[in-house]
Structures are given as C-alpha cells and as structure tokens.
KOLVEX-483186 format. One record per residue (C-alpha): x, y, z. Coordinates in steps of 0.05 Angstrom, whole numbers, plus 5000, padded with zeros to 4 digits. Example, Ala and Ser with C-alpha at 12.3 -4.5 7.8 and 13.67 -1.06 7.14 Angstrom:
REM KOLVEX-483186
524649105156/527349795143/
END
This chain:
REM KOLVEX-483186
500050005000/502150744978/497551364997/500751974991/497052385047/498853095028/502453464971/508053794985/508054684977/511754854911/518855104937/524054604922/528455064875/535854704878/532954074825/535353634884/530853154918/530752774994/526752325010/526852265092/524751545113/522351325184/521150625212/515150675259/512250095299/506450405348/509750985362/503351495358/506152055396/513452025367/511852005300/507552665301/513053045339/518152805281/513953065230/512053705264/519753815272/520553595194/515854155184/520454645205/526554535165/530155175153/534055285095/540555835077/546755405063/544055055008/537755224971/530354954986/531154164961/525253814941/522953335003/518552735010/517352395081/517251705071/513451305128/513550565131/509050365180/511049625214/504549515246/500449105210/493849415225/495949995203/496950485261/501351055240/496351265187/491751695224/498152005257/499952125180/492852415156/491852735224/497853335218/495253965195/498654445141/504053905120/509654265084/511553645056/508653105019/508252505054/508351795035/505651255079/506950475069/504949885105/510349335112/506948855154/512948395157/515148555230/522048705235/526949405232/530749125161/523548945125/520649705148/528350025111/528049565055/521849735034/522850415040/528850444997/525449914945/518750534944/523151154936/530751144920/531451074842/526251704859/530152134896/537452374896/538852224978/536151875022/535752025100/533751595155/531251815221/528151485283/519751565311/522951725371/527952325347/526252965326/530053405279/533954095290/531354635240/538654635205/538953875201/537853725125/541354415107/547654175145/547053475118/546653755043/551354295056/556553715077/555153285020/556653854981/563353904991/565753345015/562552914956/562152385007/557051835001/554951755068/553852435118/552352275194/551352645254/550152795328/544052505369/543552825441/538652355486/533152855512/529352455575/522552445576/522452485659/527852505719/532951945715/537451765771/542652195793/548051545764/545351485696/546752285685/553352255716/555451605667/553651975611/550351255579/546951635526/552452085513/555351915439/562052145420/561952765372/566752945311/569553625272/565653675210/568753345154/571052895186/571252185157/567851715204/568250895204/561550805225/553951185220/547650995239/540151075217/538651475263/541952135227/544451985161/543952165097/545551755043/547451814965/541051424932/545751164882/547850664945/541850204936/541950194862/545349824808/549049104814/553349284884/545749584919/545449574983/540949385029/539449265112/540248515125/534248235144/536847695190/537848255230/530548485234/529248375301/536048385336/538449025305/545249265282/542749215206/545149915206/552149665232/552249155176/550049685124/555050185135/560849675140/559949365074/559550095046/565750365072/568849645064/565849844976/569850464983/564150935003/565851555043/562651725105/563452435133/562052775200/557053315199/556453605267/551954175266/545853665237/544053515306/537653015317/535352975388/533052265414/527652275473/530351735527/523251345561/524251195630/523850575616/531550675581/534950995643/535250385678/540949865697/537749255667/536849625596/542849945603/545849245609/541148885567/543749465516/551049265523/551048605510/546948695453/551649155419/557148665431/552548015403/550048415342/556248695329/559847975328/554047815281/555448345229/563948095230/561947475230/556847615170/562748005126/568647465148/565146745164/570546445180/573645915245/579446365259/575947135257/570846775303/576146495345/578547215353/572647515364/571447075422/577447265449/576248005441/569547805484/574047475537/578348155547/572148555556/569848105611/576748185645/577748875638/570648965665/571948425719/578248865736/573949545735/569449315787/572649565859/571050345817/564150205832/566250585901/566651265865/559051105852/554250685825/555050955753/563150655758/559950095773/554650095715/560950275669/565449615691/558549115694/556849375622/563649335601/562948495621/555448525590/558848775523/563948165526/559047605543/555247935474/561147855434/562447175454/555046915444/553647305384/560446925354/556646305371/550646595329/546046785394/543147465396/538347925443/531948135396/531848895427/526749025370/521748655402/519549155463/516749815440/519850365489/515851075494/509251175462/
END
C-alpha cells in the first residue's frame, strides 16, 4: 500500500530531491512530533531541496496512518506504506525499494527523534563539499522524565561527537543521509534482514559500504535529538543494551568474514572485555554509575562471545515510549 496523504508546497528550487524515511512500529506520539519538527526545516546554506517523508508503518493494522492524515498544514508530501512483515530491516527495505531510484538522497531518522531546524541544510551542505557518500551526525538523548542521579553522571546516552568533515568508520540510521545511488545498480545495498529483530542492520550496512569504498563524513551541526523513556534509564536496559551491541556486532563480523579463525578472535576480544570489566569493578566505590560502566563493560563481552556462537538479544521486540 502507497497513499500519499498530502502534497507537498511548491518550493523545492535546487532540482535536488530527499526523501526522509522513518521506521515506525506503534509509536503514535513520536511519530507526530518527528513530523512536526520535519515541518520546520530551515534552509540558507544550500537552497530549498525538494522533500518527501517516507513512512513505513511496521504495524500490521495499520496504526501510523491516522498520525499521517491527522497533521495539519504539511509542508511536505508524505508517503505512507504498510510493511506488515515485522521486523526493523523489512520497514528500511521497503522504503528504499518505494523511493530511491526517485530521489537523489536518502535520509533515515528514528519515531522517537526529532529534527533540528538546520538538520537537512547541514547534511546537504556537507555532502556538498565533501562529495562523500554517506553524511552522519550527532543525536543528544533528551529524557522524557527524571532519571537517577548515576545514569546522568555516566553519561550512557552520551555519543562521542566529531569536527565536521571528518571521515567517520561507522553511522547509523538514526541521522544519516545517504547518496540514493547506494541501493541501486548491481553492488545495491540493502539492511540485512536476519537482522530484523536483533538490530545492528545499520552496523552491517555501513560496514559493507565503507568496506565498497564509500565515504562517510562527519557533519556535526545536523544535530537530531532522541527522547530517552524511563523505561531506558535503567540498569537492566542499560545492560541488556550492552551486550546486545557486543552480540549484534559479532553478528555483522561474523556476516562480512565467516570464517573459524575471525570467530576464534572475536571470542577472544569477548574474553578481554569480561576481564577488563571484571578488573573495573572495585570503581564501583566512586559511585554506582563506575559500577554500571565496569558491569556493562562484562555485559558487552559475554555479547561478543554469544553472538560469535550465532545467539543474539531481539531488542526490537519491546516498544519503548509511546
């Protein structure tokens, strides 16, 4: 299903077109700030592109399309898909399949973000001169209510931040932009869909790009803010998160080199972790965030070393915030 819900107002003027894509899996709330926040996209280092939001809504009955029809004096036309498949890679795929040999770029962002007014100008204005395939940038957690006193002094959702123009070995879908010409011709790319439910298709993505000589660039004033659910700022999903990362991202080396002896060393890149985070533990008296820090550090290990034995944690499968 395609249903273009509103047209978009007549003021792309540089010939170049974006299509912005969003996942969205009963997310009500989220995905109308997003758009609201798309709405007001302001525009002076490159000129007024042509933009078309691309939702792909992952619930099977359907529930981001009132959200969709509901938002009053759209700037930009949106269009709304169903991908009932359940599962983070199915939702991208089919974006990308819709809209890319459309559009010149493609950007991804989350139902739980919303954009900075200079996002897509900064992203464009990056591309620009860096000709670089793939532009990323900063996303600053916002909490959605008081968190303990540890979790802000850990900085968990802290992310590290580059100069612009930077080259970067790794982005993520939650504020990219992307040359369309990626996910065309006989090297396309697309999300692995083994990955649907774990997550880290993103990981996978972006690794076989810059492993195709892609560039991937730094653009730090496109900021995306991420709004942290209660729920998040917590020890379990703080762990939980950890060794995740280290399982999927054991699945994504393990994906691009299959083979006994990069598995062997993986394993024992696991091992260190756990020691190293073993070793950490007596800094839990500075407080309990040291503490967090060294058990997450051991949660990150154990993920590496069951995700080189092909087990993973399906994060995908709770919906946090509303």
């Amino acid at each position: 299903m395609t249903e273009s819900i509103h047209m978009a107002v007549a003021e792309g003027t540089c010939g170049v077109h974006v299509a912005v894509c969003v996942a969205t899996f009963m997310r009500p709330q989220g995905l109308g700030r997003l758009i609201r926040s798309l709405n007001g996209l302001e525009f002076g280092r490159v000129p007024v592109p042509t933009i078309t939001i691309v939702i792909v809504d992952n619930d099977e009955e359907g529930s981001a399309l009132e959200v969709c029809a509901g938002i009053q004096e759209q700037r930009w036309k949106i269009e709304y898909l169903r991908e009932p498949r359940r599962g983070i890679s199915f939702a991208r795929n089919r974006a990308i399949v819709e809209i890319a040999h459309r559009v010149d770029f493609v950007a991804f962002v989350d139902d739980d973000e919303v954009v900075e007014p200079q996002w897509m100008d900064e992203l464009l204005a990056t591309q620009l001169w860096s000709a670089a395939s793939v532009v990323t940038g900063p996303v600053l957690p916002v909490f959605e209510g008081p968190v303990p006193k540890w979790v802000a002094n850990g900085n968990f959702f802290r992310r590290p931040r580059q100069t612009t123009g930077q080259s970067v070995g790794m982005a993520r879908t939650g504020n990219v932009l992307i040359l369309a010409d990626i996910f065309g011709g006989k090297d396309a790319l697309a999300f692995n869909e083994e990955l649907a439910l774990s997550g880290g298709e993103d990981t996978l993505f972006f690794m076989r790009a810059l492993r195709r000589g892609h560039k991937a660039v730094w653009s730090d004033e496109a900021v995306v803010c991420e709004f942290v659910p209660q729920s998040r700022a917590t020890a379990r999903w703080l762990l939980l998160r950890a060794f995740r990362g280290g399982s999927v991202y054991a699945a994504c080396e393990s994906l691009l080199a299959p083979s006994a002896g990069m598995a062997a060393l993986r394993i024992a890149k696991g091992a260190l972790h756990i020691a190293l985070g073993i070793v950490s533990i007596p800094t839990a008296i500075f407080g309990r965030h040291a503490g967090i820090l060294a058990l997450r550090r051991i949660c990150l290990g154990a993920g590496m070393i069951a995700g080189g034995f092909g087990h993973s944690y399906s994060e995908y499968s709770t919906v946090h915030g509303e």
